[in-house]
C-alpha positions as CSV (number, residue, x, y, z in Angstrom):
1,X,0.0,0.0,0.0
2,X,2.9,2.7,0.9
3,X,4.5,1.6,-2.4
4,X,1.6,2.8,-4.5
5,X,1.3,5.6,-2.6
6,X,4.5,6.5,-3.7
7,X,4.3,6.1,-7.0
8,X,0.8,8.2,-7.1
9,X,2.9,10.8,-5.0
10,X,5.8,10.7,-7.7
11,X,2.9,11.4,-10.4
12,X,1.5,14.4,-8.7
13,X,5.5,15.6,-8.0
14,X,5.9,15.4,-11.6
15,X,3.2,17.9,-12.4
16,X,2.0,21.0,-10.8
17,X,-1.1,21.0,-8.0
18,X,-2.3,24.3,-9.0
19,X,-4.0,22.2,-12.2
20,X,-5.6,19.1,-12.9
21,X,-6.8,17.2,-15.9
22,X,-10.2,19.3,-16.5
23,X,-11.7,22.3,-15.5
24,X,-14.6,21.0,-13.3
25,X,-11.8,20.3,-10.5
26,X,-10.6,23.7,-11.0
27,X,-14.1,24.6,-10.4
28,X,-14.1,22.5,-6.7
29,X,-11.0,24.1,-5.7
30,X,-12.6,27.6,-6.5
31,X,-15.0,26.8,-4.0
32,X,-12.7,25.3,-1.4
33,X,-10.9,28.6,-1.8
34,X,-13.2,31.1,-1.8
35,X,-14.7,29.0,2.0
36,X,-11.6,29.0,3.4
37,X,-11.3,33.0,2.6
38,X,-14.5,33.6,3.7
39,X,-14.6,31.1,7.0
40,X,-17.5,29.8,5.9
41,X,-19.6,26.4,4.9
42,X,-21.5,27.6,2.3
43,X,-20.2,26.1,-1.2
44,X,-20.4,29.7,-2.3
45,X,-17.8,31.1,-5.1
46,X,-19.2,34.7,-5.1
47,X,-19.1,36.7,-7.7
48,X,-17.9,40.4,-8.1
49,X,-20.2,41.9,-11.0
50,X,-23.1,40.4,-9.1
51,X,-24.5,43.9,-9.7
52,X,-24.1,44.6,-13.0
53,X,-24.7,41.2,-14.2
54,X,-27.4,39.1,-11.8
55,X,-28.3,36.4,-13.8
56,X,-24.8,35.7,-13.9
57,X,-24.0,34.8,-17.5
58,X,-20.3,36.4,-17.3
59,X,-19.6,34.5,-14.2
60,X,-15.9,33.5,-14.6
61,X,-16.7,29.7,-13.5
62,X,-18.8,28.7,-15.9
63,X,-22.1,26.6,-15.1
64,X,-21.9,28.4,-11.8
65,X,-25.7,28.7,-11.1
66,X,-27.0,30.9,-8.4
67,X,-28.7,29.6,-5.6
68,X,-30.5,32.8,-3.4
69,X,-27.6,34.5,-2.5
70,X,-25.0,31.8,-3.2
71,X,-23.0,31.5,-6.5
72,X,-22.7,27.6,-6.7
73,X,-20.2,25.6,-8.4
74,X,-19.9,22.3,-7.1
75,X,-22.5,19.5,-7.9
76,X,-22.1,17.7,-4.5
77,X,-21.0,18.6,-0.8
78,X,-18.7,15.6,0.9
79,X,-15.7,16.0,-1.6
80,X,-15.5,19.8,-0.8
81,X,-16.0,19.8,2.7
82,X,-13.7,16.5,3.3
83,X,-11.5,18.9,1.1
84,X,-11.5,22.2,3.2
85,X,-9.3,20.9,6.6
86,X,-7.0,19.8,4.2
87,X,-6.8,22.5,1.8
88,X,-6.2,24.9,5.8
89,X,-3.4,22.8,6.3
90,X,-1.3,22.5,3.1
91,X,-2.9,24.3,0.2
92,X,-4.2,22.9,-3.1
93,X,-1.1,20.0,-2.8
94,X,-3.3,18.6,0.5
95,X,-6.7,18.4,-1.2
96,X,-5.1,15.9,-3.0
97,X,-4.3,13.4,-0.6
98,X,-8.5,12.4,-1.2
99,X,-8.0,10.9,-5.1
100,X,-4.9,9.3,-3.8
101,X,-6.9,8.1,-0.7
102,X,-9.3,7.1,-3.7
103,X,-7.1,5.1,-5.6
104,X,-5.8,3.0,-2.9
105,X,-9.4,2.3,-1.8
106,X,-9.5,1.0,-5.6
107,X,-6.6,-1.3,-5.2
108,X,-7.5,-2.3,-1.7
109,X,-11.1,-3.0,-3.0
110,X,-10.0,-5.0,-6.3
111,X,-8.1,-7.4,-4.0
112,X,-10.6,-8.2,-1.9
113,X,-13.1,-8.3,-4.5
114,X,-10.3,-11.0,-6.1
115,X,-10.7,-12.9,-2.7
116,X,-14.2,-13.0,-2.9
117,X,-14.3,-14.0,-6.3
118,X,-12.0,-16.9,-5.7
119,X,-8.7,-15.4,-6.6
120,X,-5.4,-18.2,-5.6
121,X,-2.7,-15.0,-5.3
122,X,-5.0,-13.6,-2.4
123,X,-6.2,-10.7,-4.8
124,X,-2.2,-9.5,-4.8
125,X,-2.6,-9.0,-9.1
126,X,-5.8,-7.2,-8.9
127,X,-4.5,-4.9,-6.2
128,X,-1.4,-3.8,-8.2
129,X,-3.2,-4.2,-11.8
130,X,-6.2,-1.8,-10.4
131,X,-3.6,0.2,-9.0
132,X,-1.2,1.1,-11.4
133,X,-2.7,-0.4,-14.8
134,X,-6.1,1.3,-15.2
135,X,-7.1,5.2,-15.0
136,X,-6.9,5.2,-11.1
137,X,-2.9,6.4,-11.4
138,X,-4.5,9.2,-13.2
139,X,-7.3,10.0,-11.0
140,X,-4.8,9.4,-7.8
141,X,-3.9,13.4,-8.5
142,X,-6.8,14.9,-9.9
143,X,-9.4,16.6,-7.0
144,X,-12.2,14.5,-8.8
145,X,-14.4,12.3,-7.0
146,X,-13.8,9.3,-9.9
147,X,-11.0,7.7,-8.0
148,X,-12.3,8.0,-4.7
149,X,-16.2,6.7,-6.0
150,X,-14.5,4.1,-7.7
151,X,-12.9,2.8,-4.6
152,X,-15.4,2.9,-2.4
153,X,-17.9,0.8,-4.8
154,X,-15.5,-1.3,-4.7
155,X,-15.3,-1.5,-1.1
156,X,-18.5,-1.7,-0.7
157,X,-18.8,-4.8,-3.1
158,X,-16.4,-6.7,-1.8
159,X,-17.9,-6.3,2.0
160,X,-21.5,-7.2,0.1
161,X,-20.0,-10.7,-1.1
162,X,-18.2,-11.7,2.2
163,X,-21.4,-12.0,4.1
164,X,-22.8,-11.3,7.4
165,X,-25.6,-8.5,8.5
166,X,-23.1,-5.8,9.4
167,X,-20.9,-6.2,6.7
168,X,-24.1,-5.7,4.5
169,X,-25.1,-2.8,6.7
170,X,-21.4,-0.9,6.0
171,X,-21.5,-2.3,2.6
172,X,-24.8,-0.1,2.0
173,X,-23.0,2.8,3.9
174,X,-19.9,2.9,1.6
175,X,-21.8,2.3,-1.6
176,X,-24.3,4.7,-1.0
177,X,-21.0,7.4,0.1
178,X,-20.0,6.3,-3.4
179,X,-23.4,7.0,-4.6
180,X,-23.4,10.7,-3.4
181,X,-20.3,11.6,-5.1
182,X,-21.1,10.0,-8.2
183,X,-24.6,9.3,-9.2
184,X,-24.4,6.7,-12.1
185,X,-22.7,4.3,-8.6
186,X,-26.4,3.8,-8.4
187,X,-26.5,2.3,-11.7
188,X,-23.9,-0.3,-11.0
189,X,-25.6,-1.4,-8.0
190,X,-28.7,-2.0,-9.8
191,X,-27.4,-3.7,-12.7
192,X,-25.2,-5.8,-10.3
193,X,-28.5,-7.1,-8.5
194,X,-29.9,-7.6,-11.2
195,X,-27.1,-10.2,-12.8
196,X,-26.7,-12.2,-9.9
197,X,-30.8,-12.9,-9.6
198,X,-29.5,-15.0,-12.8
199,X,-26.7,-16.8,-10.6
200,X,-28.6,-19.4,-9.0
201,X,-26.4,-19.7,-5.8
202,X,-26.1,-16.2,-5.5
203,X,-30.0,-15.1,-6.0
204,X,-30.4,-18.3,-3.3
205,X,-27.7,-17.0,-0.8
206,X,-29.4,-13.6,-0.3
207,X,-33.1,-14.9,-0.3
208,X,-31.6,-16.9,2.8
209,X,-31.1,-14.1,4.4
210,X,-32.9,-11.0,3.4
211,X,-31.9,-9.2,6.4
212,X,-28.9,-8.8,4.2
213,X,-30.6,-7.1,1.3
214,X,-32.5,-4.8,3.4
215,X,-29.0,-4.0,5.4
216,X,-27.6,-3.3,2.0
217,X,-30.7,-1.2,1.0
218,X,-31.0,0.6,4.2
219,X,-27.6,1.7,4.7
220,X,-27.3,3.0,1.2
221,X,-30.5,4.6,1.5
222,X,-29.9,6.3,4.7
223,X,-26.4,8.3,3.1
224,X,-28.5,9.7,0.1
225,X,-31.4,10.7,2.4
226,X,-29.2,12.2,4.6
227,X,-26.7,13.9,1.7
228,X,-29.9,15.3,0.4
229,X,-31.0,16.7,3.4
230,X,-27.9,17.9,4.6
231,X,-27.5,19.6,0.9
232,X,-31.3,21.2,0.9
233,X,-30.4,23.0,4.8
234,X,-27.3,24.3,3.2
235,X,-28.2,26.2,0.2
236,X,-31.7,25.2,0.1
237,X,-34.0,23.6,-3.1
238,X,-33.8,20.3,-3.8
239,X,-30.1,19.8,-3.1
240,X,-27.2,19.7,-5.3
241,X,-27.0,16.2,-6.2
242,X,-30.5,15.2,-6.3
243,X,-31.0,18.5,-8.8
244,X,-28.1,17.2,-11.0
245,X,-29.8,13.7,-11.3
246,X,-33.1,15.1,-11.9
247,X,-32.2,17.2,-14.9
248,X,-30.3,14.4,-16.3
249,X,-33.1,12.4,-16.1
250,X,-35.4,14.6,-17.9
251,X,-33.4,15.3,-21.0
252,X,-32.1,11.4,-21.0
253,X,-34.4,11.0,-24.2
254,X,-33.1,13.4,-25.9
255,X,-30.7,13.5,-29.2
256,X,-30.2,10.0,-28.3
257,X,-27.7,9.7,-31.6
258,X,-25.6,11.9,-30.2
259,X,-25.5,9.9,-26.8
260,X,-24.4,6.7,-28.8
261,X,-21.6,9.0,-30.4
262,X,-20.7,10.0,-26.2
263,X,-20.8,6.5,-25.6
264,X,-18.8,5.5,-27.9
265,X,-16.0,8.4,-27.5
266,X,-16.4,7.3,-23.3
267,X,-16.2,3.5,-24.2
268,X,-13.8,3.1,-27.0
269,X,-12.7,6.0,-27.9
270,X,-8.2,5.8,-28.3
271,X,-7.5,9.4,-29.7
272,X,-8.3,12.2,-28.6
273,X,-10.8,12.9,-31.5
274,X,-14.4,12.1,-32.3
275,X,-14.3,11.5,-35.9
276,X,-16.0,8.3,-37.1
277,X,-12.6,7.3,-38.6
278,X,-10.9,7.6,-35.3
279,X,-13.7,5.8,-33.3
280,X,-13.2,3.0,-35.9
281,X,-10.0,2.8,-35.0
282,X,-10.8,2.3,-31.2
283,X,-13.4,-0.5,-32.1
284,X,-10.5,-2.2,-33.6
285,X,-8.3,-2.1,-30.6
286,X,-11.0,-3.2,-28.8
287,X,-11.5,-6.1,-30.7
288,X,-7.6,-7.0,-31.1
289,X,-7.7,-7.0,-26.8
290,X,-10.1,-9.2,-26.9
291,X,-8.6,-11.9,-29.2
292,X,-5.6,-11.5,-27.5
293,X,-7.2,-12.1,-24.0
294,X,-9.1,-15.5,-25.5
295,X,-5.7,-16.6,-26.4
296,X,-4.6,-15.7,-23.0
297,X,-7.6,-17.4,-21.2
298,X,-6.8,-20.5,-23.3
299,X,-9.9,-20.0,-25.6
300,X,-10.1,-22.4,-28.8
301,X,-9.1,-19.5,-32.2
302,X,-7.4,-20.0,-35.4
303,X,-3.7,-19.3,-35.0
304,X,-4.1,-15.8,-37.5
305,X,-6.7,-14.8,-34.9
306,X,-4.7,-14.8,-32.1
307,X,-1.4,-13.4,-33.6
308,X,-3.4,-10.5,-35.1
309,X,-5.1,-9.8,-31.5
310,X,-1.6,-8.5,-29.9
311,X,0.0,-6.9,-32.7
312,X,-3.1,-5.1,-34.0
313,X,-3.6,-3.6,-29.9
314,X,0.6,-2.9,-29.7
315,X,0.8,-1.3,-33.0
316,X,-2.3,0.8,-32.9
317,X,-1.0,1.7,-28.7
318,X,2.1,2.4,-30.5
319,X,0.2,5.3,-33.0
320,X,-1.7,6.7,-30.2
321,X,2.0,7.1,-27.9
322,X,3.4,9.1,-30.8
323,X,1.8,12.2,-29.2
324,X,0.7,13.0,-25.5
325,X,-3.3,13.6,-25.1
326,X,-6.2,12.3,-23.6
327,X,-7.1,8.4,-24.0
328,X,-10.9,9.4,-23.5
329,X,-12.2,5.2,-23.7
330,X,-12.6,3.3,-20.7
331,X,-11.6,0.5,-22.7
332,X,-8.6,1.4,-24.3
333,X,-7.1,2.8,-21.0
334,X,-8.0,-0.8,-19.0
335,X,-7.0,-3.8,-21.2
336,X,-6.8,-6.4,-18.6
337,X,-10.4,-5.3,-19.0
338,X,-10.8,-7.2,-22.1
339,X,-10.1,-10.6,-20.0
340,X,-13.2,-9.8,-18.1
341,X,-15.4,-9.8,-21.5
342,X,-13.6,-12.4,-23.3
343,X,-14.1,-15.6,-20.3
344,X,-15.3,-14.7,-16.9
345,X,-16.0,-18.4,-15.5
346,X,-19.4,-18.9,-14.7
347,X,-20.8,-17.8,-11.3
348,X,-20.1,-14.4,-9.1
349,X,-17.6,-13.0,-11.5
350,X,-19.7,-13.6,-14.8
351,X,-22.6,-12.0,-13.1
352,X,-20.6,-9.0,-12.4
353,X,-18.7,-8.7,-15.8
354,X,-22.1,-8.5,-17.2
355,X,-23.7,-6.0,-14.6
356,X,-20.4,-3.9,-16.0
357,X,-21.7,-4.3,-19.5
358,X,-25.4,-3.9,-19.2
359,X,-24.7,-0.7,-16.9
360,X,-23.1,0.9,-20.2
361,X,-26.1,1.8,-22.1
362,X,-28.0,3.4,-18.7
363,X,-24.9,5.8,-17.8
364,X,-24.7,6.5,-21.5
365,X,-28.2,7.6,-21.7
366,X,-28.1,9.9,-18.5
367,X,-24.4,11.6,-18.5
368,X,-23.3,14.7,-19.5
369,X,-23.4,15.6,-23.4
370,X,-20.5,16.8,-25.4
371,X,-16.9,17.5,-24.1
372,X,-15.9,14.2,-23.6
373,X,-12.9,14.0,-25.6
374,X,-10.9,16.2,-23.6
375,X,-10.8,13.5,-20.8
376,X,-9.1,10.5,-19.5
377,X,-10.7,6.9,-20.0
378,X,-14.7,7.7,-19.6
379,X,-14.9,9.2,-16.4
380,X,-18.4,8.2,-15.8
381,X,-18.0,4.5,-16.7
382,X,-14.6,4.0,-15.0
383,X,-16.4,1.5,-12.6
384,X,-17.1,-1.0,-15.9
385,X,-13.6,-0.5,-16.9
386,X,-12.7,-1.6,-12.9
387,X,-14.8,-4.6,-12.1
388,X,-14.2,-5.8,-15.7
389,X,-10.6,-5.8,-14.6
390,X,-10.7,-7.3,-11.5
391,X,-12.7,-10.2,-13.3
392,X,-10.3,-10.3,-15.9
393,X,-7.2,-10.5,-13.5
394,X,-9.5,-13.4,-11.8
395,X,-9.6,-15.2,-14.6
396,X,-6.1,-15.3,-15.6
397,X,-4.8,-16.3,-12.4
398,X,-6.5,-19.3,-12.7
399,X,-5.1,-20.0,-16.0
400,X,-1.5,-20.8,-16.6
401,X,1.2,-18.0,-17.0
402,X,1.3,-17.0,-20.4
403,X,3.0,-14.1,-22.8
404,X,-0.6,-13.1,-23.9
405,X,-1.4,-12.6,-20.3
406,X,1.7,-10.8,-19.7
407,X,1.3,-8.6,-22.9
408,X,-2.2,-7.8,-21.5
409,X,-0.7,-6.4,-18.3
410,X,2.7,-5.0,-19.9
411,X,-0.1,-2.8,-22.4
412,X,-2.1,-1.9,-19.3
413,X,0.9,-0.4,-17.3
414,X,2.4,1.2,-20.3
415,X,-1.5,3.3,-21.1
416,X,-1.5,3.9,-17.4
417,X,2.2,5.4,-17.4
418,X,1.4,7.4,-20.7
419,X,-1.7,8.8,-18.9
420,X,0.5,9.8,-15.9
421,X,3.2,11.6,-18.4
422,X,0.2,13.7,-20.0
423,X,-1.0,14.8,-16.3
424,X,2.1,16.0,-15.7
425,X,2.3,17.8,-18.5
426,X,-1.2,19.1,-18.8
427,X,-1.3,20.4,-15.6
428,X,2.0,22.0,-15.7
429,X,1.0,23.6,-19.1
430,X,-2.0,25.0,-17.6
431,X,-0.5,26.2,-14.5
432,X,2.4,28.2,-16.3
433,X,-0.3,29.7,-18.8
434,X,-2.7,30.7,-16.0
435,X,0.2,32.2,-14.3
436,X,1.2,33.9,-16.7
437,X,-2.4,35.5,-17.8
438,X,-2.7,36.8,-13.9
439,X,0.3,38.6,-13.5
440,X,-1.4,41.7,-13.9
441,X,-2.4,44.2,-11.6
442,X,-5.2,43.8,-9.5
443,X,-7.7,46.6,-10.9
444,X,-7.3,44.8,-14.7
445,X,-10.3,42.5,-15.7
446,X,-9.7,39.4,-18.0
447,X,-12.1,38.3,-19.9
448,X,-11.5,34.9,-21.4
449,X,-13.1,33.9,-24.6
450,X,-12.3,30.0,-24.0
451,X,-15.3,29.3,-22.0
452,X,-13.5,26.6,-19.1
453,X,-10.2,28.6,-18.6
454,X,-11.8,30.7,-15.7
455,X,-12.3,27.1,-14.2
456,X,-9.0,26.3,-14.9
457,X,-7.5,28.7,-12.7
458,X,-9.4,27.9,-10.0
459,X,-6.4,28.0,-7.7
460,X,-6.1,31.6,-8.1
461,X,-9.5,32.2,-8.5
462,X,-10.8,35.7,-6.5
463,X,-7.1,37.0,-7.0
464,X,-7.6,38.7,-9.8
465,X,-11.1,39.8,-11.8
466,X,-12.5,37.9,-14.2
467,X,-15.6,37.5,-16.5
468,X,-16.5,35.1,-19.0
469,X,-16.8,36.2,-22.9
470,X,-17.2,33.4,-25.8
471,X,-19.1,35.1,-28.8
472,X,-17.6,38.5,-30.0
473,X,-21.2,40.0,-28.6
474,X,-20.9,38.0,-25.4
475,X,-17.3,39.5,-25.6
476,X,-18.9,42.8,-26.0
477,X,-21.4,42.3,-22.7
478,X,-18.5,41.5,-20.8
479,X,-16.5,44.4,-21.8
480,X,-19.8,46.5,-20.9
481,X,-19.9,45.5,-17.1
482,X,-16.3,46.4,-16.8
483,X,-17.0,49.7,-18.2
484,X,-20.2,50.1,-15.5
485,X,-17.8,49.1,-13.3
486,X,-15.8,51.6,-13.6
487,X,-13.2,49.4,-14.7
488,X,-9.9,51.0,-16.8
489,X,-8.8,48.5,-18.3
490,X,-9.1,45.0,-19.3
491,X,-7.6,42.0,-21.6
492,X,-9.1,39.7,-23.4
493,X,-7.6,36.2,-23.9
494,X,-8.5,34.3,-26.6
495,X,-6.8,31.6,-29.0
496,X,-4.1,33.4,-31.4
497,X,-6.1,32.2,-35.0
498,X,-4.4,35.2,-36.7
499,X,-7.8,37.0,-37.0
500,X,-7.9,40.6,-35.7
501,X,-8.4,41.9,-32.3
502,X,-12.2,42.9,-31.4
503,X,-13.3,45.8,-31.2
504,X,-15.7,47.2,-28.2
505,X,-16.9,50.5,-27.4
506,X,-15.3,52.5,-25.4
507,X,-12.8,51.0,-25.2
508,X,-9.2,51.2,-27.7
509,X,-6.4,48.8,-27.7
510,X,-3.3,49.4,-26.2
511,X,-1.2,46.0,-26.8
512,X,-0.7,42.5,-26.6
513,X,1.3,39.6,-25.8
514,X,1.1,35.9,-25.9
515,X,1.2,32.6,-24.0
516,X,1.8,29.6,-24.6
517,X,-0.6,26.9,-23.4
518,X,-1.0,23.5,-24.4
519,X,0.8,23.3,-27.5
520,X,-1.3,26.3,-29.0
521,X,-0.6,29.8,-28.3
522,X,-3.1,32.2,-26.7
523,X,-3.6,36.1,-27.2
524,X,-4.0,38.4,-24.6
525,X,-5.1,41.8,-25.8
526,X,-5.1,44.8,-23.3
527,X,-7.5,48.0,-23.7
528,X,-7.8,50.7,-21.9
529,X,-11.1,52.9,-21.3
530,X,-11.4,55.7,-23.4
């Protein structure tokens, strides 16, 4: 356990904690910031042209919704507040010690999970393959709640399968934790009861002794009850989480094409690009892990077949390491995964292979739209990617030691390691850019035309004054509020695409510069108030 510690500690080292992989964590650590300023509880981010902007459609955080007086960022309450004692003590570097708490919950989890699903190491492959092979090494230094949602499911799995009343009882407590910080947790558990009621042993075990399903129930109940609660006294409504679920619910019939285009990006997706050719390619590394896990696992294939599986994955990995980016597939970033399709033995671990598979299509229908390229292996279906692992290390265990197994785990370490390189390089990328954009004085506004780089800084955020542009007319609002502000002058960053500057009135240019940031270069123009 203190070795994988260390190596998620060496990952975080190797970046820079004033970033993270996306712009919604930037958005959490606004809030933690903006508490611990203002000594308060309230997940409130504030927001200084309040008055000359109420609806809040410039607010520099975007999606920050207003709740009475409260400008509200975050979409849940434990992460942030678990967050704040730590952020007091050491800063954005302390917030993270919850993903890597997360990720070892993951390991710790997948072994016993291994134990309970007959494992003969004593889960030890699971443990390290979780650990280090699949996105929870990411995830160990993002302040997310994927890692730390992940591990507790996990947890709470493995303490569901071992048996006993008060097992089941903090089985339900853990999951349903789980549950608050990531809704679609609720998924899984469903589809998981649902598979094992086809698992004759299983489905007899727990009619034997329903005081375990209601303990499982109950406790998991009682934590969303009491999250919601707890959320509805603190900034009133319906509470955060339970208004998030809600409005996914109602638009889940909606431009259901483009959810099968999400899910595929978020199940298969290799590059960093959404393009049917692109996609295709991920389909075809999907199916090259599979044939090579059958050939693992023993399974009867023609010779060509089983060949073909390995060097189709390793040569189309070796396309995708050419550059750094985001792996945004669950699959592609967990091929031990592939095991878990390809020959889960019959039982407890098939059941829960195909809960990981039938879960797909639900979380599909119900998660976020668009922008799901820009991250790392399918953040809302890592728990597929995770169970279907710790089947598929299950499996091979029980199978003798074979170089298609160890290619399997040799690909998933190498993904996992890549992933780790492009953390430390995003978040070092945006950290130097951000800095760079606020080293101005205090009395200049910024307003940023990229609609999540506001969130991206949410380490600094309240230092400096921003607002959020987008459209040149948006642009032009923004601009307007700094002049009713009485503002003198403000920049305007936006991506250098050669075009000209924009033009606002009452306002004239007065220079520019230039920063780099991510392998592009952005503009920041300067006017001053005429």
């Amino acid at each position: 356990m203190l070795a994988l510690a260390a190596v998620y500690l060496i990952v975080i080292a190797a970046g820079n904690t004033h970033a993270w992989s996306g712009s919604d964590a930037g958005g959490k650590v606004a809030t933690i910031r903006w508490m611990d300023q203002h000594h308060s509880l309230k997940p409130d981010v504030g927001y200084w042209a309040a008055r000359w902007d109420p609806q809040g459609d410039h607010h520099p955080l975007i999606y920050t919704t207003r709740h009475g007086r409260e400008w509200v960022q975050v979409t849940s309450l434990p992460f942030v507040y678990a967050g704040l004692p730590l952020y007091k003590v050491a800063g954005t570097a302390g917030i993270l010690l919850l993903p890597v708490v997360g990720s070892l919950l993951a390991a710790y989890g997948a072994r016993r999970l291994a134990i309970a699903l007959g494992s003969p190491g004593g889960g030890r492959w699971a443990f390290w393959v979780v650990g280090l092979g699949t996105p929870m090494l990411f995830y160990a230094g993002d302040f997310w709640e994927h890692s730390m949602a992940v591990g507790l499911a996990l947890v709470g799995l493995a303490l569901a399968f071992e048996g006993g009343v008060w097992r089941a009882l903090v089985a339900g407590l853990v999951v349903g934790l789980a549950a608050v910080l990531r809704t679609e947790v609720l998924i899984y558990v469903a589809a998981v009861g649902v598979a094992l009621l086809f698992v004759r042993e299983e489905r007899e075990a727990w009619l034997r002794r329903p005081a375990r399903v209601v303990a499982v129930a109950g406790g998991l109940g009682a934590v969303v009850v009491a999250n919601t609660l707890i959320e509805r006294a603190v900034i009133g409504g319906g509470g955060l989480r339970a208004t998030r679920a809600g409005e996914n619910l109602a638009t889940a019939g909606a431009g259901v094409p483009r959810r099968l285009h999400d899910g595929a990006i978020t199940g298969f997706g290799l590059f960093a690009d959404g393009r049917t050719g692109a996609l295709l390619l991920g389909g075809i590394l999907v199916v090259g892990l599979v044939l090579l896990a059958r050939r693992a696992l023993g399974r009867r294939q023609p010779q060509l077949w089983r060949v073909a599986g390995g060097g189709v994955a390793a040569a189309l990995y070796a396309v995708r390491f050419a550059s750094v980016g985001f792996i945004p597939g669950f699959f592609p970033t967990t091929p031990v995964s592939a095991a878990g399709v390809a020959g889960p033995p019959p039982g407890r671990a098939r059941a829960l292979a195909v809960a990981a598979v039938i879960a797909l299509p639900a979380v599909w229908l119900l998660q976020w739209t668009g922008q799901l390229v820009p991250q790392w292996g399918g953040r809302y279906v890592l728990l597929s990617g995770a169970l279907l692992t710790v089947v598929g290390v299950t499996a091979l265990e029980a199978r003798p030691r074979s170089a298609a197994a160890g290619i399997l785990v040799a690909l998933a370490v190498a993904v996992a390691a890549y992933g780790a390189v492009w953390h430390a390089q995003r978040t070092r990328g945006v950290a130097r850019a951000v800095a760079d954009i606020e080293r101005v004085p205090r009395e200049v506004v910024t307003i940023s035309r990229i609609a999540h780089l506001g969130r991206e800084g949410g380490a600094w955020y309240g230092r400096n004054r921003w607002l959020n542009g987008g459209s040149p007319s948006d642009t032009a609002a923004a601009a307007a509020i700094a002049t009713d502000a009485g503002v003198r002058t403000i920049e305007v960053v936006e991506l250098d695409e050669g075009a000209r500057p924009l033009t606002f009135d009452h306002w004239s240019e007065s220079g520019e510069r230039f920063v780099p940031f991510l392998g592009f270069r952005l503009r920041v123009t300067r006017y001053s108030a005429t």
